[in-house]
N, C-alpha and C positions, 0 to 999 in steps of 0.2 A: 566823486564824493570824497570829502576830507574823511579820515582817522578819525577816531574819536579816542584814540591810546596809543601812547609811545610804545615804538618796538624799543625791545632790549634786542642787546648783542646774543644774547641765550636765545629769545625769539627767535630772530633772524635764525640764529645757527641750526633751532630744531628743525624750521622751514627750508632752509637750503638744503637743494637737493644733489645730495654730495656727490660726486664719482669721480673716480680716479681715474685724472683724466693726465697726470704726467708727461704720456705717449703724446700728447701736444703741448707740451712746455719746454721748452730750451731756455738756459743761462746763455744769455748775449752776451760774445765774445768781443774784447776790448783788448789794443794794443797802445797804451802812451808810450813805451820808446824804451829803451834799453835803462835798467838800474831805476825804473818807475812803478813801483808796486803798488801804489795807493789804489783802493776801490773805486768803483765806477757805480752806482746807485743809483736812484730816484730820479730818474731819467723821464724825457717826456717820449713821446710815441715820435715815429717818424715822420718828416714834415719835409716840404717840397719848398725851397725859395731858391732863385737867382738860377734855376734848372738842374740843382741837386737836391738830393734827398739826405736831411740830414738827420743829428739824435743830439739834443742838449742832454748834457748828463753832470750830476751832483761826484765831485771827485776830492776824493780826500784821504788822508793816512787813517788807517784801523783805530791808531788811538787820542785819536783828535776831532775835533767837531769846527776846525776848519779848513774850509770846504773853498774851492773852485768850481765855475759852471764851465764846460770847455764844450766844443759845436764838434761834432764828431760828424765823419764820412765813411761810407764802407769802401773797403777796399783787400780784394781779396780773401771777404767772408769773416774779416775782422774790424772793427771801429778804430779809425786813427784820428787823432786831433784834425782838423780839415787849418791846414795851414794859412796865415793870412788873416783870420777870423781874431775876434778877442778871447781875452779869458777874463771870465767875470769874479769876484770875489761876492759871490751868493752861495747861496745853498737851492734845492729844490728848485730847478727849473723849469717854469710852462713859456708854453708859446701860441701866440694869435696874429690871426690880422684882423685891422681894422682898417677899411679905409683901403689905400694901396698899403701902407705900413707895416710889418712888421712889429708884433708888441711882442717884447721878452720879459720877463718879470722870474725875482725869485726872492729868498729871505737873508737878509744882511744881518749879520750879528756886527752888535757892540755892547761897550761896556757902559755899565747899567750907570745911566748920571745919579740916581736914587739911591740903588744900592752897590755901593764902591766894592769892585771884585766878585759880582756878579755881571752877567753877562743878558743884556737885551735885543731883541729882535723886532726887526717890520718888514713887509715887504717893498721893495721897491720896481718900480719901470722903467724899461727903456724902448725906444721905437728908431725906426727908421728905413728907409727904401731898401737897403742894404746891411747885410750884418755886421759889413766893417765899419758903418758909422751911425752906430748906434749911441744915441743919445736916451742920458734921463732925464725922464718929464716929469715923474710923480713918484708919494711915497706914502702908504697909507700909517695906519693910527701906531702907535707903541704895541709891541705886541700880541700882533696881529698877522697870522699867514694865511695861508688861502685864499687872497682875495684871484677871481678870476674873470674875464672879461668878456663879451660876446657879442660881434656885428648883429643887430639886428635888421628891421624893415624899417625905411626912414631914416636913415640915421640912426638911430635910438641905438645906446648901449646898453645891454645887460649886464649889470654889477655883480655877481656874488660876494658876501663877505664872510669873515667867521671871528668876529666878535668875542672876546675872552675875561673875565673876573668878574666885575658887577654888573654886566650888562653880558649874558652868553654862558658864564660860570665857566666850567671847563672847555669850553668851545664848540656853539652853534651856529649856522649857517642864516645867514640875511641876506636881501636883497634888494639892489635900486636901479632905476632906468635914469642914465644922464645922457646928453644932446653931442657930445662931444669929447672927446679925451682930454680938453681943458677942462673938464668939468670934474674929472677923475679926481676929487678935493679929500683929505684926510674928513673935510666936515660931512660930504658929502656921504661917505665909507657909512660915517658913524651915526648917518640918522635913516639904516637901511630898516627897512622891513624881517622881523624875524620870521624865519618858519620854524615856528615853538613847537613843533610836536611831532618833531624826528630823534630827540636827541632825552633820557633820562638825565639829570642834574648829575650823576655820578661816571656817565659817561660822555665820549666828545667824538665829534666828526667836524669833515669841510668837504668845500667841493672840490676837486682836481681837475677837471676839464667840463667843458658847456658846448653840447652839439647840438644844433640846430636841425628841427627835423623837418620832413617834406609837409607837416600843417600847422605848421606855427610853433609847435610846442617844444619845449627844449628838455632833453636830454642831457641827464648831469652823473657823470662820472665821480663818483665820491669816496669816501669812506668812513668809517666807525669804528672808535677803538675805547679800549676796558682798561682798568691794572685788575689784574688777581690781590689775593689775598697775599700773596706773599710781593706785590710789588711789580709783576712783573706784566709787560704793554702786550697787549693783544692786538692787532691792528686787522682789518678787512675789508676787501674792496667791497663797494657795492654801487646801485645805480638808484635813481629815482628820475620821475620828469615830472616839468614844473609850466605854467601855462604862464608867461608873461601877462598875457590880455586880463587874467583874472586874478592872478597871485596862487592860485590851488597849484595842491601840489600830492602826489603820491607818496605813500609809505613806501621806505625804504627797502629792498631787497638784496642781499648778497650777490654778488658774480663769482668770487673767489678767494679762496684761505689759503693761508699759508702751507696748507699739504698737500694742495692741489701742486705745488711745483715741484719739481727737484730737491733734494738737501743739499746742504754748501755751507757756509761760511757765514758769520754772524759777529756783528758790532761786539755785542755784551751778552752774554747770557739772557738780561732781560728783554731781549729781542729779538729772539728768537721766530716767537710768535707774533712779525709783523712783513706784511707788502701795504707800500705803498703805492696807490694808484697813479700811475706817470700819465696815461692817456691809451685812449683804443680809438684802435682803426677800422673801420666796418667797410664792410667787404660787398659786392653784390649776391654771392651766395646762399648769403643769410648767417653767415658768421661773421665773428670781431675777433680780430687780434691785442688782445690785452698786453699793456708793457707796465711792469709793477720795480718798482724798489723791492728788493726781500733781504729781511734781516739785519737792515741797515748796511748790508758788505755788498752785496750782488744787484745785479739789474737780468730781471726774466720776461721771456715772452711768453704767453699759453694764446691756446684758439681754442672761444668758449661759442656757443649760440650767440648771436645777435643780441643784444638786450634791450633796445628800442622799436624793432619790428616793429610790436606788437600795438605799439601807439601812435606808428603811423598810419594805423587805416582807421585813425577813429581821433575827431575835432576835443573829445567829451576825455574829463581825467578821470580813471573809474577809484 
């Protein structure tokens, strides 16, 4: 059954049900090399290609917003660049397959052709068998992050998008099903389907990852973020599932805030009070392992409950 009212960030927060859960959150430990300080963030969850297990991570100096995506290995209980591999000039990196492919994707800044010395952004793609030759296929609208991808039955890809200024306002979630990753079209992006009523006009979310669950229904990894009165970004992860067959979709719920982890180190003051959702790993126990951006400086793991369980033993979105 659809909503029939937008959760606020307040909502959400009255309704989550807090506990200091710390005693399962560690800051992921990163090694780039001798005289290499820059932070390691916004990282995606751990992913298995070519029979390693690896971590795309967002890398970049404290006080700069440009950023490299670099494919990390562990080794020794620490993350090293995995040598051989590229370095991407994105930000935020996700990752998928589709197909046998590998699809990487993340946010390219440039400078704005509109407004001279201002800075623009989109997301862009790239795919391929292997990670050292990875090629770009696609690049979605001006302005636009979050878009996120997902194999489904048939062929069929599931699109997420996140839409922003006069169509989304400050950035809501859309969605479209195309036949092929040639299909992945900037036009295609932009004539998605909104889900108008996760998001208040004064606040914004996207999706972060699209898991496919054992009855059809997908599993979406997201989050929700605010400014305060004084300016400053609230960010939190949260989850919803969304029925491709029908478009419904559930009201949004929290997984986890910012004090749910550790304290550390933080971009700006204003940011304090954000994680960004990188990806979770779900376990057969019945937990997930969460891997979050915090603070714009660090990359954390926690282990929360499962957060889709619960909708795979039931076809119906409640």
């Amino acid at each position: 059954m659809k909503q029939n009212k937008h959760k606020t960030c307040e909502n959400l927060l009255l309704e989550f049900n807090f506990k200091n859960i710390r005693d399962h959150s560690s800051q992921i430990q990163f090694d780039l090399g001798e005289n290499d300080s820059r932070d390691i963030y916004n990282i995606s969850a751990p992913f298995t290609w070519g029979g390693e297990t690896l971590i795309a991570g967002r890398v970049e100096a404290r006080d700069s917003e440009n950023s490299e995506v670099i494919f990390f290995i562990e080794d020794n209980k620490k993350w090293k660049p995995r040598n051989g591999y590229p370095v991407l000039n994105l930000q935020d990196p996700f990752v998928t397959q589709i197909g046998k492919e590998l699809v990487v994707g993340g946010v390219e800044i440039y400078d704005d052709p509109i407004k001279p010395g201002y800075l623009a952004y989109r997301t862009v793609f790239l795919k391929g068998e292997s990670i050292d030759k990875l090629e770009r296929f696609a690049k979605g609208p001006e302005k636009m992050k979050d878009i996120r991808l997902l194999q489904l039955e048939e062929n069929k890809i599931l699109v997420f998008t996140r839409p922003q200024g006069e169509i989304g306002g400050r950035g809501t979630i859309g969605y479209t099903v195309i036949n092929s990753l040639e299909e992945l079209t900037q036009e295609a992006i932009q004539k998605a389907t909104l889900l108008d009523r996760q998001f208040i006009k004064e606040e914004w979310g996207g999706a972060n990852e699209l898991h496919k669950l054992k009855n059809g229904l997908v599993g979406v990894l997201a989050h929700i973020a605010r400014f305060d009165e004084e300016g400053n970004r609230h960010y939190y992860s949260s989850v919803f599932v969304f029925d491709p067959a029908t478009g419904d979709y559930t009201p949004m719920r929290l997984i986890a805030i910012r004090d749910n982890f550790e304290k550390g180190a933080y971009k700006r003051k204003d940011l304090i009070d954000v994680i960004f959702s990188g990806g979770l790993v779900r376990e057969e126990s019945g937990k997930a392992i969460l891997y979050c951006g915090v603070s714009d400086a660090e990359a954390h793991r926690i282990t929360i409950d499962d957060p889709f369980i619960e909708y795979e033993n039931s076809r119906m979105i409640k």
